[in-house]
PAMAR-631479 format. One record per residue (C-alpha): residue number from 1; x, y, z. Coordinates in nm, 2 decimals. Last residue first. Layout:
BEGIN
<site resi="NUM" u="X" v="Y" w="Z"/>
...
***
This chain:
BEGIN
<site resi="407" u="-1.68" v="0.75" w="0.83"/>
<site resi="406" u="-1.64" v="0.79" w="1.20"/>
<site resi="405" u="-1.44" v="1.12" w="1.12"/>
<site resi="404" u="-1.21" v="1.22" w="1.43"/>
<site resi="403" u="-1.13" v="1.61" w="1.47"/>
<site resi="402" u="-0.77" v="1.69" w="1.64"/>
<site resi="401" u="-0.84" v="1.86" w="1.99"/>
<site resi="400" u="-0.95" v="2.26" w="1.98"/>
<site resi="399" u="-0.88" v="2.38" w="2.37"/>
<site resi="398" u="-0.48" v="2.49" w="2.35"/>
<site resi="397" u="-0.47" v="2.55" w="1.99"/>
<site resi="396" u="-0.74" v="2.82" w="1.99"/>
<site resi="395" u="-1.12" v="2.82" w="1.93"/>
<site resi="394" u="-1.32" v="3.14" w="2.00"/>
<site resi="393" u="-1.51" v="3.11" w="1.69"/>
<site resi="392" u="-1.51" v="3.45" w="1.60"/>
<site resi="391" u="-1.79" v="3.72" w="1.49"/>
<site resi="390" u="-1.61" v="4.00" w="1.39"/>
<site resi="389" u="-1.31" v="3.80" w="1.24"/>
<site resi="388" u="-1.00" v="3.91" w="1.17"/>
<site resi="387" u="-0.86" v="3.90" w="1.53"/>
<site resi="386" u="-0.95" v="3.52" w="1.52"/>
<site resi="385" u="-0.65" v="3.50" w="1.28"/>
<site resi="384" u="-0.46" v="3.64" w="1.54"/>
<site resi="383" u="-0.54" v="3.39" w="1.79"/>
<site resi="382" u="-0.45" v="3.12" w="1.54"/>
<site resi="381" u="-0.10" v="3.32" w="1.42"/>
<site resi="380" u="-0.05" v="3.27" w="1.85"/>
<site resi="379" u="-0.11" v="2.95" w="1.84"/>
<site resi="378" u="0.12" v="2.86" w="1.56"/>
<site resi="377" u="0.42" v="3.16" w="1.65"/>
<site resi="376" u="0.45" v="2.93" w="1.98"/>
<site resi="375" u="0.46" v="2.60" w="1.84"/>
<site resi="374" u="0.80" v="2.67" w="1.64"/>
<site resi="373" u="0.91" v="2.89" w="2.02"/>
<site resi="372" u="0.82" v="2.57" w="2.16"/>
<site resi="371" u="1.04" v="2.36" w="1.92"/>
<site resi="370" u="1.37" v="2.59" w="1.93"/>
<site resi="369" u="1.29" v="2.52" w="2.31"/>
<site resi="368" u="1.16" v="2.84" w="2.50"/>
<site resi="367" u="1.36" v="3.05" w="2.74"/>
<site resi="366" u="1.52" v="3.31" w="2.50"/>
<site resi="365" u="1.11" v="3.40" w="2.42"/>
<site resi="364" u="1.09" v="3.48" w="2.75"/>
<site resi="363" u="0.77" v="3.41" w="2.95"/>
<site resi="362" u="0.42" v="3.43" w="2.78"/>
<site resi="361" u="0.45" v="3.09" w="2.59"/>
<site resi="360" u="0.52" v="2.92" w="2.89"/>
<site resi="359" u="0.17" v="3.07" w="3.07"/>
<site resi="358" u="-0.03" v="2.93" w="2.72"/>
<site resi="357" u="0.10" v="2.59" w="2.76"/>
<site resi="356" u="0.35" v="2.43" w="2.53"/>
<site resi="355" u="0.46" v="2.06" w="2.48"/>
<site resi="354" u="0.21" v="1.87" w="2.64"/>
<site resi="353" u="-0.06" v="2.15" w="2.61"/>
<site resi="352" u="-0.07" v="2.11" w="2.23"/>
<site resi="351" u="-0.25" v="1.78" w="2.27"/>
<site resi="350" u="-0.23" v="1.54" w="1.94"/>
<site resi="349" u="0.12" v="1.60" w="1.86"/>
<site resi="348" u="0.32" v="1.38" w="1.68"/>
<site resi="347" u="0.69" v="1.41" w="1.76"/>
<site resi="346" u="0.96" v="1.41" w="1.52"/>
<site resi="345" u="1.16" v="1.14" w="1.42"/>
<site resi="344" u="0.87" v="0.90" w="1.26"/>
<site resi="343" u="0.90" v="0.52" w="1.24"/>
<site resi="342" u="0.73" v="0.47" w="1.61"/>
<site resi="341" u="0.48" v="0.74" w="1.64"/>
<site resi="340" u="0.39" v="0.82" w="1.26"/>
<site resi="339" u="0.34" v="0.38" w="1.27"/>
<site resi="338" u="0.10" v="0.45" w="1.59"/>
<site resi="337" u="-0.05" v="0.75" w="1.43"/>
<site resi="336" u="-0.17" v="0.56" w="1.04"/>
<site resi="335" u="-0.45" v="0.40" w="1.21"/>
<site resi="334" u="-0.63" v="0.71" w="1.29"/>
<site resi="333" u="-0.60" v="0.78" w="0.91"/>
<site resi="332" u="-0.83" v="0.44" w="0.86"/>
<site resi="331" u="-1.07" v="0.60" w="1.09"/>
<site resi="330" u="-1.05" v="0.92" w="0.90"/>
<site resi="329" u="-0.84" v="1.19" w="1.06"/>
<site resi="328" u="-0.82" v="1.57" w="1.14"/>
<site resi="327" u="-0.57" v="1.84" w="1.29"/>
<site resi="326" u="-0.29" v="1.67" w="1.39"/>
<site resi="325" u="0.08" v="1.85" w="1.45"/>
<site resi="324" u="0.37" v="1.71" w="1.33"/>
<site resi="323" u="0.66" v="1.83" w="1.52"/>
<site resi="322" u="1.00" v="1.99" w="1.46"/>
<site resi="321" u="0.95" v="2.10" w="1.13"/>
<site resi="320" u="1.29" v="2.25" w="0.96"/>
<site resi="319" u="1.58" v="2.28" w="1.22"/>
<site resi="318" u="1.76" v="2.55" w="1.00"/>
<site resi="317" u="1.44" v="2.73" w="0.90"/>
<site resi="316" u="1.38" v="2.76" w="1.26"/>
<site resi="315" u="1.73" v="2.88" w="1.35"/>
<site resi="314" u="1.70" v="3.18" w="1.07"/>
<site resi="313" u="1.39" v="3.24" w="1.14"/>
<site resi="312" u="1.42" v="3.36" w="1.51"/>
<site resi="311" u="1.76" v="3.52" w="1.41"/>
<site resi="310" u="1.56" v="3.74" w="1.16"/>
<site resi="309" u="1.28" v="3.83" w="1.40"/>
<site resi="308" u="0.94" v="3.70" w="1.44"/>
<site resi="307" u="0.76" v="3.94" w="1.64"/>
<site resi="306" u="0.42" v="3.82" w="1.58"/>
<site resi="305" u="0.30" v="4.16" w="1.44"/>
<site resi="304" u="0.59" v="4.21" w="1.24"/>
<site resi="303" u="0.58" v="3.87" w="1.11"/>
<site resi="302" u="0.25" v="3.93" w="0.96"/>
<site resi="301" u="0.31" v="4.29" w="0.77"/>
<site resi="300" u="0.64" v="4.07" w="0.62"/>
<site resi="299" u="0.41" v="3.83" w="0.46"/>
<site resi="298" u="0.19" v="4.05" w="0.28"/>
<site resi="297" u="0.51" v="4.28" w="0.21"/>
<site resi="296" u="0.61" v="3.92" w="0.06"/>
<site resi="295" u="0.28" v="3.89" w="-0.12"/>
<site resi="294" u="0.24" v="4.23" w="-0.25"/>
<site resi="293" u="0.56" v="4.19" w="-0.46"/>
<site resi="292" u="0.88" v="4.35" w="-0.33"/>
<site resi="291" u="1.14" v="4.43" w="-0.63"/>
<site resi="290" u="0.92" v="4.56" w="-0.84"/>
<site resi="289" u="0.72" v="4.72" w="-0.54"/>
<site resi="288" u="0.46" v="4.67" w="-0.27"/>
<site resi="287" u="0.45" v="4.90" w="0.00"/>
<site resi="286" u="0.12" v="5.10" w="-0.12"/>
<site resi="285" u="-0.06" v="4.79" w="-0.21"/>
<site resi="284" u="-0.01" v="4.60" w="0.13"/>
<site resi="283" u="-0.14" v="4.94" w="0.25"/>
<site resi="282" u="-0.39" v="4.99" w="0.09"/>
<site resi="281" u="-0.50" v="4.65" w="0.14"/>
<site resi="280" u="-0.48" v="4.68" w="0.53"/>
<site resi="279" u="-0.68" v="4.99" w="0.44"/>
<site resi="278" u="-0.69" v="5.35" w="0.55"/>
<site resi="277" u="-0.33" v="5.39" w="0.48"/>
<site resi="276" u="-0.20" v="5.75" w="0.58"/>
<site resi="275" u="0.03" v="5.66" w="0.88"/>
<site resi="274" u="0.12" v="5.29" w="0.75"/>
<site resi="273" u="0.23" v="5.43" w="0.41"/>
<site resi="272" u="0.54" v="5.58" w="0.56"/>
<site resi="271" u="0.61" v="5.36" w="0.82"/>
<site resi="270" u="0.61" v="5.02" w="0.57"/>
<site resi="269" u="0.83" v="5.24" w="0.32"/>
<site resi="268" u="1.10" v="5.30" w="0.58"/>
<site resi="267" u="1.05" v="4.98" w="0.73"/>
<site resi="266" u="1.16" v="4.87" w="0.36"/>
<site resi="265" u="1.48" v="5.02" w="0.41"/>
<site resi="264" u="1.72" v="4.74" w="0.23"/>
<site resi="263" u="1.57" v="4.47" w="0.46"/>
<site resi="262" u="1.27" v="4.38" w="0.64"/>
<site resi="261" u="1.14" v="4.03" w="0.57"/>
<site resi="260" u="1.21" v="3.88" w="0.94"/>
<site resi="259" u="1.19" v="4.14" w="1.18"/>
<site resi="258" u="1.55" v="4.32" w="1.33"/>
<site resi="257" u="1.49" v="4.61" w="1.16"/>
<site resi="256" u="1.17" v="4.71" w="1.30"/>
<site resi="255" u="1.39" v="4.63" w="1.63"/>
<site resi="254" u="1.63" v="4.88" w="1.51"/>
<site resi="253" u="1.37" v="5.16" w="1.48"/>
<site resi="252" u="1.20" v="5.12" w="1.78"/>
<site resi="251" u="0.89" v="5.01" w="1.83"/>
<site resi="250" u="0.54" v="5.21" w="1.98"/>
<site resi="249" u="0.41" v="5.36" w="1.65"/>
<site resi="248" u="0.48" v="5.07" w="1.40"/>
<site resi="247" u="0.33" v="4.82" w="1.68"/>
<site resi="246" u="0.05" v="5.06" w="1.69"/>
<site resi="245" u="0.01" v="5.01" w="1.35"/>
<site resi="244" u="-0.03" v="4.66" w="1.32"/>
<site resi="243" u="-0.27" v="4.64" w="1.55"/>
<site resi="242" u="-0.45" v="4.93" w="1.33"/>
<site resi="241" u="-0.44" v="4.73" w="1.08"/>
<site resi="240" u="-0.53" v="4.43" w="1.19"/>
<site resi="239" u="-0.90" v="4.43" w="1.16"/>
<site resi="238" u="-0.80" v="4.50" w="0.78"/>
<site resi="237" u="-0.76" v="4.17" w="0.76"/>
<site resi="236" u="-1.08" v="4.06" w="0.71"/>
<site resi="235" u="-1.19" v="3.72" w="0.79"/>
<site resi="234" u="-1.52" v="3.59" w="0.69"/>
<site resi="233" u="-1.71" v="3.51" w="1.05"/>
<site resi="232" u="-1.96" v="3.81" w="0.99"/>
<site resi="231" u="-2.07" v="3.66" w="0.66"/>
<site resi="230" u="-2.19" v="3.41" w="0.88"/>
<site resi="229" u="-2.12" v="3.04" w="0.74"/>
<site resi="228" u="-2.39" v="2.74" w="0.75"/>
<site resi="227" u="-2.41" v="2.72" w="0.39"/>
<site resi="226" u="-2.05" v="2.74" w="0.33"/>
<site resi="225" u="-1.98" v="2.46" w="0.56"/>
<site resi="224" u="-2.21" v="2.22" w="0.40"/>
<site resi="223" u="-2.08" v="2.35" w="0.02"/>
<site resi="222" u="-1.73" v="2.25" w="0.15"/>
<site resi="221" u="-1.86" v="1.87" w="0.23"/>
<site resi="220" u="-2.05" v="1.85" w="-0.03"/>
<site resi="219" u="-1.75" v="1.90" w="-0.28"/>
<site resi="218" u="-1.86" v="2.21" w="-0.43"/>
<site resi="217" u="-1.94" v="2.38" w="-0.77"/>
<site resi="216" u="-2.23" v="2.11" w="-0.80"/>
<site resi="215" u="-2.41" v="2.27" w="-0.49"/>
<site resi="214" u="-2.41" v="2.60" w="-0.71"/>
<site resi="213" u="-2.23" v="2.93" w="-0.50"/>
<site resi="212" u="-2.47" v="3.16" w="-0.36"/>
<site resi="211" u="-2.33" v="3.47" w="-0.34"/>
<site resi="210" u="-2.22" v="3.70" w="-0.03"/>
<site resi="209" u="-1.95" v="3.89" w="-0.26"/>
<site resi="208" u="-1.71" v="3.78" w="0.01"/>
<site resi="207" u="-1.81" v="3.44" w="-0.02"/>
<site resi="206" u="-1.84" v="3.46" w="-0.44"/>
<site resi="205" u="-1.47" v="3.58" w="-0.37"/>
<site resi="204" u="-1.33" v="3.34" w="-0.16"/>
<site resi="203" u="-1.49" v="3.06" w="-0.44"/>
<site resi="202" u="-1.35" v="3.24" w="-0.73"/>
<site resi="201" u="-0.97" v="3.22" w="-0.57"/>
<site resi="200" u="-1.06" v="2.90" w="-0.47"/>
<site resi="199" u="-1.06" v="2.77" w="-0.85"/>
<site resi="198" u="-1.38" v="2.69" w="-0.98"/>
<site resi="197" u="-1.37" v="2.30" w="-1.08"/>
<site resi="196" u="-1.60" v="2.31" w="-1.40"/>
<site resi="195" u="-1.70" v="2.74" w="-1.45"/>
<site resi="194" u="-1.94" v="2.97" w="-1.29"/>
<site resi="193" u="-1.67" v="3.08" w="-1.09"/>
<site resi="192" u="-1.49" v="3.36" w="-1.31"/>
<site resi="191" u="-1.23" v="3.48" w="-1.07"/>
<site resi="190" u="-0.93" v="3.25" w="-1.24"/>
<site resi="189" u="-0.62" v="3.28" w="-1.02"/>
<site resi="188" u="-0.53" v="2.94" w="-1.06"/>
<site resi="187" u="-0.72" v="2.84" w="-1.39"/>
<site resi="186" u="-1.01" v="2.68" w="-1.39"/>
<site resi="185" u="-1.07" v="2.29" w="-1.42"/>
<site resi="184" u="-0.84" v="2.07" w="-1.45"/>
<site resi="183" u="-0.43" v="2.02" w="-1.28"/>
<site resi="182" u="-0.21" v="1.76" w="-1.43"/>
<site resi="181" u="-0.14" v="1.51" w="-1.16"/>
<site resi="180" u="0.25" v="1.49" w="-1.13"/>
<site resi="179" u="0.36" v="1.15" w="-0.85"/>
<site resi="178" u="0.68" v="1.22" w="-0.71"/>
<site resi="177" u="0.89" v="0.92" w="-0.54"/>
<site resi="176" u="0.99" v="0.95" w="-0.18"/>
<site resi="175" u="1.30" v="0.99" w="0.06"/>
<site resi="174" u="1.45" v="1.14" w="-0.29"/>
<site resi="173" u="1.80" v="1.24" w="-0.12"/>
<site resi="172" u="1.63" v="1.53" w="0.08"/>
<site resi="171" u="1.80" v="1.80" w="-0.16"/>
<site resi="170" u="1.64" v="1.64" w="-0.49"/>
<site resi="169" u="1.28" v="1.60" w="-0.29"/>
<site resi="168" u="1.30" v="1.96" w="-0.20"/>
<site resi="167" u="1.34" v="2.05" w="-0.57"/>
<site resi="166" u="1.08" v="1.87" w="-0.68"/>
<site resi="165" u="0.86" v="2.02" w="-0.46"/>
<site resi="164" u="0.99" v="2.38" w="-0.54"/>
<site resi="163" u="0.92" v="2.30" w="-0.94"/>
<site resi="162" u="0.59" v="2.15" w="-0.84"/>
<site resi="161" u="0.53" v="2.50" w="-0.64"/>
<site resi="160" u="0.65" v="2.68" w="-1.00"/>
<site resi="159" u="0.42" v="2.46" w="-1.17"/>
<site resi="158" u="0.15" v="2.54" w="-0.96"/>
<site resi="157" u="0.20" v="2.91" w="-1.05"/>
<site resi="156" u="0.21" v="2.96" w="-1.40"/>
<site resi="155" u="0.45" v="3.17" w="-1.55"/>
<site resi="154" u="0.75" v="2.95" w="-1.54"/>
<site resi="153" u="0.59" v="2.69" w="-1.82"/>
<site resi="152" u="0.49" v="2.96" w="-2.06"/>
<site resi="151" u="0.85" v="3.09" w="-2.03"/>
<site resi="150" u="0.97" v="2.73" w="-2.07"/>
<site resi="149" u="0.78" v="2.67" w="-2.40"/>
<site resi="148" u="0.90" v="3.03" w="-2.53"/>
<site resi="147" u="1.26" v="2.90" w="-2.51"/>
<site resi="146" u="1.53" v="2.92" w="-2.23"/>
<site resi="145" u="1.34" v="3.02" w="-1.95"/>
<site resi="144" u="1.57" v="2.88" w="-1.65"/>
<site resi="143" u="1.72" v="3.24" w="-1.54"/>
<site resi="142" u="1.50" v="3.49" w="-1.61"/>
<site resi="141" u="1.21" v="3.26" w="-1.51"/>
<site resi="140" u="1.36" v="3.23" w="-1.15"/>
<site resi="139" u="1.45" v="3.60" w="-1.18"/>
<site resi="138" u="1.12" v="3.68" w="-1.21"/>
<site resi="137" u="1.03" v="3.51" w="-0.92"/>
<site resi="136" u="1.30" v="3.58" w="-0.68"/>
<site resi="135" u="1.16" v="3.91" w="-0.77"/>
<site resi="134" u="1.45" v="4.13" w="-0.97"/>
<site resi="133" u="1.61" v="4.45" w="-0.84"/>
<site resi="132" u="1.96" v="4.41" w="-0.93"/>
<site resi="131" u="2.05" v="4.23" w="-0.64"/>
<site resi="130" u="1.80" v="3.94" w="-0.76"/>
<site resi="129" u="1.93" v="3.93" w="-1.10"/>
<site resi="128" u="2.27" v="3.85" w="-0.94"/>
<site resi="127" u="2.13" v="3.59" w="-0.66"/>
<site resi="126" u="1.99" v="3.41" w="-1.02"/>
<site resi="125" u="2.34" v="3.46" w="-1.21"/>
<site resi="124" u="2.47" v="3.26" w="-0.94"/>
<site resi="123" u="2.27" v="3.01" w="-0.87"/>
<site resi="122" u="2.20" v="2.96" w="-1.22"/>
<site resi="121" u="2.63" v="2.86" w="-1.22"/>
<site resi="120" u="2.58" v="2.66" w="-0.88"/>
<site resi="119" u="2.33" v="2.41" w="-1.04"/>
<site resi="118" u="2.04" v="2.40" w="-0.81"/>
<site resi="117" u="1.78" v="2.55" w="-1.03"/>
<site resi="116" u="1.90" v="2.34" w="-1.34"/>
<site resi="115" u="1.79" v="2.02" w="-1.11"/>
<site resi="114" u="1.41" v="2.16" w="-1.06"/>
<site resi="113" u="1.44" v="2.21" w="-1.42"/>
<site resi="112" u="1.51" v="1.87" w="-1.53"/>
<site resi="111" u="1.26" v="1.75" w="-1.30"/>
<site resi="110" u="0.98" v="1.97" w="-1.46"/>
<site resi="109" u="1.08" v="1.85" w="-1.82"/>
<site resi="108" u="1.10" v="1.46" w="-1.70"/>
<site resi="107" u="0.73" v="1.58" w="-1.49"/>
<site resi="106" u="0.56" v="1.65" w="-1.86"/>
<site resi="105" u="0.17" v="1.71" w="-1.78"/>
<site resi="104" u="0.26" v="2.08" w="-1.68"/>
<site resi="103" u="-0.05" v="2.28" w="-1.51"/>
<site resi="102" u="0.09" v="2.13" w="-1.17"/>
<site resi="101" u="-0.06" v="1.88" w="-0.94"/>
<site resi="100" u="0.10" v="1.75" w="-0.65"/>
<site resi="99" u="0.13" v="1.39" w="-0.54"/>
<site resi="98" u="0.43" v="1.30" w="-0.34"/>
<site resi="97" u="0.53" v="0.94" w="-0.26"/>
<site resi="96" u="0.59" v="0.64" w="-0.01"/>
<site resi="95" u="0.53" v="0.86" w="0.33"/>
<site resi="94" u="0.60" v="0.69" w="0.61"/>
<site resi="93" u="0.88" v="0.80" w="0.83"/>
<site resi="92" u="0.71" v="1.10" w="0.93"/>
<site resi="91" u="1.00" v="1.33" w="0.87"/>
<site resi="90" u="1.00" v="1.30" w="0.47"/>
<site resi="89" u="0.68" v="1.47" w="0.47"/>
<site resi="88" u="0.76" v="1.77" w="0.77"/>
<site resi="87" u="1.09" v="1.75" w="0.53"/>
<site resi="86" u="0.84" v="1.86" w="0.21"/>
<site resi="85" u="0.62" v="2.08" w="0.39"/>
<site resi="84" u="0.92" v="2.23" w="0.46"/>
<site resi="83" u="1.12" v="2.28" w="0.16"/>
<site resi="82" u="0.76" v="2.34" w="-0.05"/>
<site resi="81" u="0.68" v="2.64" w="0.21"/>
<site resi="80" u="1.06" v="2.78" w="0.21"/>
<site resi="79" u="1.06" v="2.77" w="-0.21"/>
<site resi="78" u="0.71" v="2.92" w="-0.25"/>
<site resi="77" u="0.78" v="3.21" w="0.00"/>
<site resi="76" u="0.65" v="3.19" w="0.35"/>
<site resi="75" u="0.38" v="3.15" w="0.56"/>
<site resi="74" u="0.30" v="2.82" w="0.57"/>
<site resi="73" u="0.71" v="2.76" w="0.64"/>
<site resi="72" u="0.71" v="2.94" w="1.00"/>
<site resi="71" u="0.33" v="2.87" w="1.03"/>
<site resi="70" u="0.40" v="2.53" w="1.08"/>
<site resi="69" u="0.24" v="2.31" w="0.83"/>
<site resi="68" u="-0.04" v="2.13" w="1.01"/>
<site resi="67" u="-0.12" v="1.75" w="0.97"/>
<site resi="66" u="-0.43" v="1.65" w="0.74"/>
<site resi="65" u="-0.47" v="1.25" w="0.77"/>
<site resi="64" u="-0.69" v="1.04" w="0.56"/>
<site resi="63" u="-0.80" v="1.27" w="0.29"/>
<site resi="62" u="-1.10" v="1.17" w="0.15"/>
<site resi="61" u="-1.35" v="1.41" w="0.09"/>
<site resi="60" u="-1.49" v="1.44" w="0.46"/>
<site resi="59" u="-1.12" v="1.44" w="0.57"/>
<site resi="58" u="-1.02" v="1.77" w="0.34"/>
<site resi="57" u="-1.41" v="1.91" w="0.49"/>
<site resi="56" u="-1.23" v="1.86" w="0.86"/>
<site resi="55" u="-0.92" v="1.96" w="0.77"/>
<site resi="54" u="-1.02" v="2.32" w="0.65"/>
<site resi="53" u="-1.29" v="2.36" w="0.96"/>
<site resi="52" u="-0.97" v="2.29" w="1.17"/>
<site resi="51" u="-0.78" v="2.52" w="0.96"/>
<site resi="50" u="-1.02" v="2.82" w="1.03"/>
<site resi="49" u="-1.26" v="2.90" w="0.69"/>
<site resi="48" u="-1.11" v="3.18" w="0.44"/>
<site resi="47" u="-0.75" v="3.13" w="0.53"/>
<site resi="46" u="-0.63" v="3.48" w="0.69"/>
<site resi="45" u="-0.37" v="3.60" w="0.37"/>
<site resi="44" u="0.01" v="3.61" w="0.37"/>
<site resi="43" u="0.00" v="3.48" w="0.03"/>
<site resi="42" u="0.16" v="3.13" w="0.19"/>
<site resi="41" u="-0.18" v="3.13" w="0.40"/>
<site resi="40" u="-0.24" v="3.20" w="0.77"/>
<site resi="39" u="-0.46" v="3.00" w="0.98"/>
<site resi="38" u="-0.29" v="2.69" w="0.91"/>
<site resi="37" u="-0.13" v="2.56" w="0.59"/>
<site resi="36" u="-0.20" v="2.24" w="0.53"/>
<site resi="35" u="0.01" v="1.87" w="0.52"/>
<site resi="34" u="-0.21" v="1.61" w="0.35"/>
<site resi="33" u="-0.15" v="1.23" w="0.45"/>
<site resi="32" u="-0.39" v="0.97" w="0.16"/>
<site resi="31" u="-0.38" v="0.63" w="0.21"/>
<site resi="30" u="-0.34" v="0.43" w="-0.07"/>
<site resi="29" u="-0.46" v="0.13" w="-0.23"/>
<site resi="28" u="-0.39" v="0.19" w="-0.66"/>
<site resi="27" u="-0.35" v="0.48" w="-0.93"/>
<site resi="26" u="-0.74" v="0.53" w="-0.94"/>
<site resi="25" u="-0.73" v="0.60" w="-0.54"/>
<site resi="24" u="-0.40" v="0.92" w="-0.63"/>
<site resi="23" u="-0.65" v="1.05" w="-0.93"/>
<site resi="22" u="-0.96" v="1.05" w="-0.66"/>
<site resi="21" u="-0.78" v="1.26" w="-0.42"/>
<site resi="20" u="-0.65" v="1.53" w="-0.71"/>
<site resi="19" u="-1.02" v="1.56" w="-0.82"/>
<site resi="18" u="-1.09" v="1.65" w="-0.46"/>
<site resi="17" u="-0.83" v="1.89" w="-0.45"/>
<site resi="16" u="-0.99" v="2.03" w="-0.82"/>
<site resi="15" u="-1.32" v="2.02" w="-0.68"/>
<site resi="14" u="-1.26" v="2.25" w="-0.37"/>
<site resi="13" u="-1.14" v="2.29" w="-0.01"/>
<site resi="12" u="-1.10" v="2.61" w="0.07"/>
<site resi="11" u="-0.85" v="2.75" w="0.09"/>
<site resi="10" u="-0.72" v="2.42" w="0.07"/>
<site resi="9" u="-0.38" v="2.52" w="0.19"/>
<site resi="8" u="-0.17" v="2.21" w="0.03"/>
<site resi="7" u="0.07" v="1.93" w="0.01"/>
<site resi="6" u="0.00" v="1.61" w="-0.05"/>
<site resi="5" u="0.16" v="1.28" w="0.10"/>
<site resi="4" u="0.08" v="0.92" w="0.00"/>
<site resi="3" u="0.15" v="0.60" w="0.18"/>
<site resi="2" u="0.11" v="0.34" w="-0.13"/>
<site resi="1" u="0.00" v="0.00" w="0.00"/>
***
């Protein structure tokens, strides 16, 4: 039996995951591990629905097992999210392959790549097009597109994540084989959701719009939780701007400086448009350069309200995942712990209490294990998430146990 990992944020939850879940059963027995993003997304966005709600539709569609990427990778740029989703993977001493899907069909073209990235000569010129005021992304496609076919190929985002994963894999020693689903239905960013497989950007939207969305545009599961949302529970992250600044107002220069993301004078630019910005979008907007797409000033907005500095990321993304933390499981995913437990080398947790309680995470940061201070920025990117919403749902990491499906 084929132990297979997947890697995703399903926000939310959609046809095209599902489609992805049935593609992995047609290929032969195999359970089915996904490791999600938690209340934060890789965009630097509040997921749509909390992650347990997330799991718990991911489990009603077939997923076995849906484990928590830490927020330290979740949150991060493609390269640092696919490296640790990737290990987190390779760490439960279980996993037999990798499923992701991609807009490519042609992994050989896609593994050739992934291996160009790595070759110290692209390193180089990339790290050079980066100083001169490139996005790692465009500098990425800079760097590998050598004909039009490639360009097409670099320009589409779950190819560039499948280029990541691939990637990851190459640097782990191949702990598992990859298995390329070639991705239906709308496009990634496509808004039109009146379409096969509407793409979660559509879905967030119709949400926001307060639309109904068709029961056949849904996995039953995600159309359930839809139907029973208050448009009051959406997130909405301008709720944190004026969090965010009053932390501008009341820090220091140099520890603005010292936050992961900031570099080259960007506080500068973040103070600047923070006074005037009447929006969290605004803002984002306002920031956001050639250089720095919205996404990482997204991203950096977020570690400078959890105070996650430069050193603090620097050791974290050294240890990669410490833990595996459960959110949901089918009863055959349930049977999957006790092998976790004894072939893994990280712990599972099931009870966040065990390894960090809420009056631990309060004292000095200098005082917590590199794995408490990992657990830490979770529960507190959960509380923060909660911020968002006008109407929360007052669950946190230390009350919420994992979800168990009888079916």
């Amino acid at each position: 039996m084929e132990i297979t990992g997947i890697i995703a944020e399903y926000n939310p939850f959609h046809l095209g995951h599902l489609y992805q879940i049935e593609k992995i059963r047609e290929q032969g027995d195999s359970l089915v591990i996904a490791v999600m993003s938690g209340s934060f997304t890789q965009r630097g966005e509040a997921a749509v629905f909390d992650k347990w709600q997330r799991a718990q539709c991911a489990v009603a569609s077939g997923c076995d097992l849906v484990l928590e990427l830490p927020f330290v990778f979740a949150c991060r740029s493609a390269q640092d999210f696919a490296r640790g989703a990737v290990t987190l993977l390779q760490r439960l001493g279980i996993v037999t392959q990798l499923a992701f899907g991609a807009e490519s069909r042609d992994l050989a073209q896609l593994k050739e790549l992934a291996m160009q990235m790595d070759d110290p000569a692209r390193q180089r010129e990339l790290h050079e097009r980066i100083a001169a005021g490139a996005s790692y992304a465009q500098a990425l496609n800079q760097v590998l597109a050598a004909d039009m076919e490639t360009t097409r190929l670099m320009q589409q985002p779950n190819n560039i994540l499948a280029l990541e994963y691939l990637r990851s894999l190459c640097r782990l020693n191949h702990p598992f084989k990859p298995l390329l689903i070639q991705r239906q239905g709308a496009a990634y960013h496509e808004k039109a959701l009146h379409v096969p497989k509407a793409s979660a950007t559509a879905i967030r939207q119709a949400l926001y719009r307060q639309e109904d969305i068709p029961a056949d545009l849904l996995p039953p599961a995600t159309y359930d939780l839809t139907n029973q949302l208050l448009y009051d529970q959406l997130p909405r992250m301008d709720r944190l701007l004026l969090p965010l600044q009053v932390k501008l107002l009341t820090s220091r220069l140099p520890e603005l400086q010292e936050c992961y993301g900031i570099n080259e004078g960007l506080e500068n630019r973040i103070l600047a448009h923070a006074k005037t910005a009447a929006s969290w979008q605004e803002l984002v907007k306002g920031v956001t350069s050639k250089r720095y797409p919205s996404s990482r000033i997204a991203r950096t907005l977020l570690y400078l309200l959890l105070g996650l500095t430069k050193r603090d990321m620097e050791a974290l993304t050294t240890a990669g995942p410490l833990y595996a933390r459960l959110l949901a499981a089918s009863p055959q995913g349930k049977k999957l712990l006790r092998p976790i437990k004894e072939h893994g080398s990280i712990p599972l947790i099931t009870k966040t209490s065990q390894y960090l309680t809420t009056n631990k995470r309060r004292g000095a940061h200098d005082d917590l294990t590199l794995l408490e201070q990992m657990l830490s920025f979770d529960t507190i990117a959960t509380e923060l998430r909660e911020l968002t919403c006008q109407s929360a749902t007052d669950r946190n990491d230390f009350q919420q146990p994992p979800l168990f499906s009888n079916k």
